[in-house]
C-alpha positions in Angstrom: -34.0 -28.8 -2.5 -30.3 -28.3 -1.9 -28.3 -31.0 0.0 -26.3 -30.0 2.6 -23.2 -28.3 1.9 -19.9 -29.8 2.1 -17.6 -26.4 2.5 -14.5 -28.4 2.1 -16.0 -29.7 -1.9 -17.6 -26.8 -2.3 -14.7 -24.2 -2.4 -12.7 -26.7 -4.2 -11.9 -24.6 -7.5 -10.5 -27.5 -9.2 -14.6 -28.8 -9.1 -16.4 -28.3 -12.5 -19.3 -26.5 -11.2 -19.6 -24.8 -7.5 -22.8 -23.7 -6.0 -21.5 -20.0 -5.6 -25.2 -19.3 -3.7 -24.8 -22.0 -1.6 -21.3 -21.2 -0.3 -22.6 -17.9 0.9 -25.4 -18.9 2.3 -23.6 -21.2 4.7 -21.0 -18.7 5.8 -23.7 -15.9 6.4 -25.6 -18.8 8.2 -22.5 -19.8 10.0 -21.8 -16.2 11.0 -25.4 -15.8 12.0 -25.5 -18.7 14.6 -22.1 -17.7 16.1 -22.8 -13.8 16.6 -25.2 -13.8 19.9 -22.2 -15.4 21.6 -19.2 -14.0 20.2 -18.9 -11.1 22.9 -14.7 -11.7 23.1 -13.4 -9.6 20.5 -13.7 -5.9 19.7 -15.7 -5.4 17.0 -19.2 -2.9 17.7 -22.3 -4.8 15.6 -24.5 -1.6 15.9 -24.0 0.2 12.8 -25.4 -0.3 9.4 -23.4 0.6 6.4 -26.4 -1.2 3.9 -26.2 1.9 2.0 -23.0 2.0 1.6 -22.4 -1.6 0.6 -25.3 -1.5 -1.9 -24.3 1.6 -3.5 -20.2 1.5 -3.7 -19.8 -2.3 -3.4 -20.0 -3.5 -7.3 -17.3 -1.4 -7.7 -13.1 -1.1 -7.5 -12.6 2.3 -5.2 -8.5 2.3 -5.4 -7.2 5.6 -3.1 -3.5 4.2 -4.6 -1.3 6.8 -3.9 -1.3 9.9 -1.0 -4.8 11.2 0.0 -4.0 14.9 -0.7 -3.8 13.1 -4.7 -6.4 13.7 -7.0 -5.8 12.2 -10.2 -6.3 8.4 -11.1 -8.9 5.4 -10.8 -12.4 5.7 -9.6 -11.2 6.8 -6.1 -12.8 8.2 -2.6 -10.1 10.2 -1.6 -12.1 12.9 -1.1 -14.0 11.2 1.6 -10.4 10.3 3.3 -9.3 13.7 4.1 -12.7 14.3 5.6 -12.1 11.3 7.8 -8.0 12.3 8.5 -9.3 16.1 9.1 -12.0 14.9 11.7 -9.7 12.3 13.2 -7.3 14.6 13.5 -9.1 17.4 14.6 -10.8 15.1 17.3 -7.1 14.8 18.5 -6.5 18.9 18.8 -3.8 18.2 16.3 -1.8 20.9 14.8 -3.7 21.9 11.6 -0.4 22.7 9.8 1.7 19.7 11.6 -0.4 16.7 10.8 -0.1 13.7 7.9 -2.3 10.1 7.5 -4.5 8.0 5.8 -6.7 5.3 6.1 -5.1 2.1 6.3 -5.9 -1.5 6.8 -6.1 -1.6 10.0 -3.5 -0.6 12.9 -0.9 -3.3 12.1 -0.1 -1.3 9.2 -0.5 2.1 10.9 1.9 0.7 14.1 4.1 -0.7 10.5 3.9 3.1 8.8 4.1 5.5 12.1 7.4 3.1 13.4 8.9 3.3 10.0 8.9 7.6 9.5 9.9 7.0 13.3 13.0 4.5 12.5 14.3 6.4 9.3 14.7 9.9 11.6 16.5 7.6 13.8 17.8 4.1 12.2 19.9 3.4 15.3 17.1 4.0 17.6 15.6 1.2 19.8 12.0 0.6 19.9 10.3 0.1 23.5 7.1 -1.4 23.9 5.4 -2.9 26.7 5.2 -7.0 26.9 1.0 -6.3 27.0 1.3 -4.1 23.8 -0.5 -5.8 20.4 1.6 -9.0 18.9 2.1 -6.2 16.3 4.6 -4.3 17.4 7.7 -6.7 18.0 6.7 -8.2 14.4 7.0 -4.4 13.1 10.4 -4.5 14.8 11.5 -7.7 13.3 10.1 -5.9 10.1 12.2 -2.7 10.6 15.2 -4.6 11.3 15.5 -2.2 14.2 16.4 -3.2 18.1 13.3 -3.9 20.0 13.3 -4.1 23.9 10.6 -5.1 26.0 9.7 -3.3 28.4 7.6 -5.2 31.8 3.4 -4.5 32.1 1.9 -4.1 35.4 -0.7 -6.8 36.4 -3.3 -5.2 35.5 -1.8 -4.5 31.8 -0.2 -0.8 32.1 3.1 -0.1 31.6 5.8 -0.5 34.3 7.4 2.9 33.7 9.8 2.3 36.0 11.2 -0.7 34.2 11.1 1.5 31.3 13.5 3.8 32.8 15.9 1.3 34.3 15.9 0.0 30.4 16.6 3.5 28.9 19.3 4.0 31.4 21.1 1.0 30.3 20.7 2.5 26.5 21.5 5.5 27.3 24.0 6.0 24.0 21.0 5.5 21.8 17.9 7.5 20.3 14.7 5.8 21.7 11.3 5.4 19.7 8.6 3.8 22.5 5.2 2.5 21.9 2.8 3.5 24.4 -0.8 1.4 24.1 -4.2 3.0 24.4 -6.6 -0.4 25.1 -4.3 -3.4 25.6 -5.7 -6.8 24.4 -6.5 -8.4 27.4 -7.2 -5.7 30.2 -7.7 -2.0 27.7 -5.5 -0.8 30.1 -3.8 2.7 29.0 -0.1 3.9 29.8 0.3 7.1 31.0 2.0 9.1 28.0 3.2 11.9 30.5 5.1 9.5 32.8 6.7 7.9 29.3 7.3 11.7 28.2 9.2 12.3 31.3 10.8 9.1 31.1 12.2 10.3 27.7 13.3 13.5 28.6 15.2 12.3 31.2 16.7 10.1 28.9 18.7 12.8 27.3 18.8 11.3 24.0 15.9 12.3 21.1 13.3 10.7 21.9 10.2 9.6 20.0 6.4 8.5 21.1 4.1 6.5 19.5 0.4 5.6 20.8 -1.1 2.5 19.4 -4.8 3.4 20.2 -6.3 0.6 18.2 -9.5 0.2 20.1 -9.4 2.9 22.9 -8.3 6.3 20.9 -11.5 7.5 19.8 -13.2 6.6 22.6 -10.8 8.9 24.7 -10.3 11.0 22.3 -14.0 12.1 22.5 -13.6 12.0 26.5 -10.9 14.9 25.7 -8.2 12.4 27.4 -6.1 11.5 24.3 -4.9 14.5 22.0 -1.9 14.8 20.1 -1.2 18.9 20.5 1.5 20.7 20.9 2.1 19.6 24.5 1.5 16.1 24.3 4.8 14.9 23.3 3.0 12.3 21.3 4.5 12.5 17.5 2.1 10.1 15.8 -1.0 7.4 16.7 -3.1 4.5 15.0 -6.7 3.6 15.7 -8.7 1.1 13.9 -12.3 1.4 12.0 -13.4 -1.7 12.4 -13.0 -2.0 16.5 -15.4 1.3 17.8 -16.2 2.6 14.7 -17.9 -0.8 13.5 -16.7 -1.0 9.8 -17.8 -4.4 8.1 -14.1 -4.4 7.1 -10.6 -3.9 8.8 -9.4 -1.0 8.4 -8.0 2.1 10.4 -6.1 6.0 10.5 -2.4 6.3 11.2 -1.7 10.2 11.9 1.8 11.5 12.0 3.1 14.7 13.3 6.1 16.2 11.9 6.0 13.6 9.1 9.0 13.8 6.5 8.4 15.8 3.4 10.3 13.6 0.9 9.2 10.3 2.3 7.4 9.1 -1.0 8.4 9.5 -5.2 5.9 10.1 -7.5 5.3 7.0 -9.7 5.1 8.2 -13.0 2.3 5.5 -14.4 -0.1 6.2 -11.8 0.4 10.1 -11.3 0.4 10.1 -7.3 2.6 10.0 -4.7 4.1 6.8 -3.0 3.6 7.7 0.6 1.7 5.0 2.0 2.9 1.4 2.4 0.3 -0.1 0.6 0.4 1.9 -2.2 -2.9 0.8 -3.4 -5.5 1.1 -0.6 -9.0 0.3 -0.1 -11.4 2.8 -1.1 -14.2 1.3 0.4 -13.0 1.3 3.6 -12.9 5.0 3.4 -16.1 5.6 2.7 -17.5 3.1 5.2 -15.3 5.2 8.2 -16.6 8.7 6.4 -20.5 7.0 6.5 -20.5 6.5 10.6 -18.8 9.6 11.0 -21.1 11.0 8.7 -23.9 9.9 10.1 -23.6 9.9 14.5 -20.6 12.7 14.6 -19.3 13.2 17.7 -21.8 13.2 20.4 -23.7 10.4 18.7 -20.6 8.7 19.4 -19.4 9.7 22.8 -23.2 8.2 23.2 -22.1 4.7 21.5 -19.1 5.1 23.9 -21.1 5.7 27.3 -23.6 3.3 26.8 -21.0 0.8 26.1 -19.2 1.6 29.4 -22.6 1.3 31.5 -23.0 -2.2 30.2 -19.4 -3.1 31.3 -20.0 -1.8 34.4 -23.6 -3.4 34.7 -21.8 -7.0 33.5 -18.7 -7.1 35.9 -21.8 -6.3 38.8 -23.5 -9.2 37.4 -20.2 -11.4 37.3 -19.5 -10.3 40.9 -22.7 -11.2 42.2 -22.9 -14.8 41.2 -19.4 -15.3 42.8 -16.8 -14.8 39.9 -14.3 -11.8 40.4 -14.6 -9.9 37.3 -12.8 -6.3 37.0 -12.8 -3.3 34.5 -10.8 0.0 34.1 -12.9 2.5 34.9 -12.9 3.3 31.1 -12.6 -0.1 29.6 -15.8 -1.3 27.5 -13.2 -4.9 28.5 -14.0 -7.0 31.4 -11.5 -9.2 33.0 -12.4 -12.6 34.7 -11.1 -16.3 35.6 -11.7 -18.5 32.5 -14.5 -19.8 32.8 -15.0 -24.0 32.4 -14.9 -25.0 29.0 -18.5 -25.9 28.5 -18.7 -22.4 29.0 -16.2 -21.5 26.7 -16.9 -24.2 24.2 -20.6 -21.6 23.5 -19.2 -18.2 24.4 -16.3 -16.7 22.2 -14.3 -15.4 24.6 -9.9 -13.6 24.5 -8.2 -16.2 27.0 -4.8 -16.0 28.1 -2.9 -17.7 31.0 -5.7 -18.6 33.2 -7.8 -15.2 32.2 -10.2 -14.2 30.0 -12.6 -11.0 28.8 -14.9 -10.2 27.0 -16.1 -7.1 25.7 -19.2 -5.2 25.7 -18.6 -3.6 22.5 -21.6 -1.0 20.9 -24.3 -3.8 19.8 -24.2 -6.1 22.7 -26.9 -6.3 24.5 -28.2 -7.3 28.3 -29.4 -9.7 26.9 -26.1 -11.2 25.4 -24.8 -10.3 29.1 -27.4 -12.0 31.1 -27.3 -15.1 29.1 -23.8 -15.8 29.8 -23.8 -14.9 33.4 -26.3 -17.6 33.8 -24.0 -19.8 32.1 -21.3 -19.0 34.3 -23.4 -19.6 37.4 -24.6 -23.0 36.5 -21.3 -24.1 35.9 -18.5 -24.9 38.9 -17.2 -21.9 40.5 -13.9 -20.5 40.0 -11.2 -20.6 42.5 -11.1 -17.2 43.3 -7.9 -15.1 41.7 -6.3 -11.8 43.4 -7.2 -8.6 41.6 -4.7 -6.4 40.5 -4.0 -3.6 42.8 -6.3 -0.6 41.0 -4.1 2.1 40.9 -5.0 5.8 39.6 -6.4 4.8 35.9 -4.5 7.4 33.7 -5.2 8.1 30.0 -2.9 9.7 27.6 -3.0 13.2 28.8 -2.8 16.6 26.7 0.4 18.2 28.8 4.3 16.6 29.2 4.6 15.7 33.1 6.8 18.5 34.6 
């Protein structure tokens, strides 16, 4: 009979001997306990890649170098274009005006898309909304570029008109802005026409980014996010493991217009250095080609509605035992007072400044959602907080706003 483990000895690799079964059994366990309440973060639990894990998983799949390579390493490059062409395609982009691959996740496609952005433009200043991912000023700070941020509304969208009264005062200067589709706390989405006219007016080039981490697909497959001709929108990043439920982080950068020289070949590995991780996760590839694969597109506009009805049917539930929850009309997210911390202390919930969410993701259940409002009801009531004034929900839209 095994003891009980001590996790702190037991990944001590100085140790002699380590029960390797044992460590894995406790975090699987650990991971088990905690996922019937972890309903905070954006990560859907209703796929199953089994197949994919027990078939591809025993080995090293490197995709080092640019997708349209061939050469190399066991590799599932193959698989990559497939996911880049229906990504892409999803997004009515250009078939002869469009570049990406799967990435770790959409840090590094906000890192890849801002730096083709920043070398057309090295003087350029980057905007981004104070409600845009932690990512984005880091990339900044990365770039070495001037970031400026630019004010969110209350209910997480972009003030556009602080973004014009900032663009004014740059006026001398290119200008690369970040527009998000799905913020962290709220999934609100800025309007990519208003930031397109914004631009224009600007006078000076201009440059639009759309970190769609969670949201893009989702509205992509809604037909409110495309990246065609008209869109003004020259590149976007979505991640794999948010809607598209990969057991591992991962995502798609696509960029329009993308520089021709941008990478050398590297003469050891016979490919292309285009990407910024050179090597890259093979895996992860194949896991986003396996759901695509397997629900295509109205299986998951289906994941996606569903998803939406339980948001809608949770902030009903919220309201009705007295705590002023709120959603975007096409947010899976739902905004509410943080609750007491007994509450919080079981349910893994996002929580900033006196407001959290959670997130009814594909795979959570009523269940999940009925458990917790009963939670929330037995515990004190919440002062009540204002709701943000709902304006006009806007997604990224196809045309430029005349």
């Amino acid at each position: 009979m095994r003891h009980t483990l001590n996790l702190a000895d037991a990944t001590d690799l100085s140790r002699p001997a380590i029960d390797v079964a044992a460590v894995l059994d406790h975090l699987v366990r650990e991971a088990d306990i905690t996922a019937a309440t972890s309903i905070g973060f954006p990560g859907a639990v209703d796929l199953d890649h089994t197949e994919v894990m027990t078939r591809l998983g025993n080995r090293l799949w490197n995709n080092i170098g640019d997708p349209a390579d061939t050469g190399g390493v066991a590799h599932t490059r193959a698989l990559e274009r497939a996911v880049i062409t229906w990504v892409a395609d999803l997004l009515a982009m250009p078939a002869d005006d469009r570049w990406g691959y799967v990435s770790s996740g959409g840090t590094e496609g906000n890192l890849s898309a801002l730096h083709a952005a920043h070398r057309r433009d090295p003087t350029a200043r980057i905007y981004y909304s104070t409600a845009a991912h932690y990512s984005v000023p880091k990339v900044v700070r990365l770039l070495g570029a001037q970031g400026v941020p630019v004010k969110a509304q209350p209910d997480g969208e972009m003030d556009y008109t602080h973004l014009a009264i900032q663009l004014r005062r740059r006026r001398r200067w290119p200008a690369i802005v970040v527009a998000t589709a799905g913020t962290t706390m709220t999934e609100a989405v800025d309007d990519t026409g208003h930031i397109r006219a914004a631009l224009d007016e600007h006078g000076a080039a201009g440059y639009l980014h759309v970190d769609a981490a969670l949201s893009g697909i989702p509205l992509a497959l809604d037909g409110l996010l495309r990246l065609d001709d008209t869109s003004g929108i020259s590149s976007i990043t979505i991640s794999g493991h948010k809607f598209l439920g990969t057991p591992t982080p991962c995502g798609v950068v696509l960029i329009r217009d993308h520089l021709p020289t941008h990478g050398s070949r590297v003469a050891y590995t016979a490919t292309a250095d285009t990407t910024v991780t050179g090597s890259r996760c093979g895996l992860a590839a194949a896991l986003l080609w396996n759901t695509i694969a397997t629900y295509g597109r109205e299986g998951h506009r289906w994941r996606a509605t569903q998803a939406r009805r339980l948001a809608a049917y949770t902030t009903d539930r919220l309201n009705a035992v007295g705590w002023p929850a709120w959603r975007h009309p096409h947010a899976f997210t739902v905004v509410l007072p943080t609750p007491p911390k007994q509450v919080r202390k079981k349910w893994l919930l996002a929580t900033d400044s006196g407001t959290s969410h959670l997130i009814c993701m594909p795979g959570v259940t009523h269940g999940q959602v009925d458990a917790f409002v009963a939670d929330l009801a037995s515990a004190a009531p919440p002062r009540p907080i204002p709701r943000p004034r709902q304006r006009p929900q806007h997604a990224p839209i196809p045309s430029r706003t005349p």
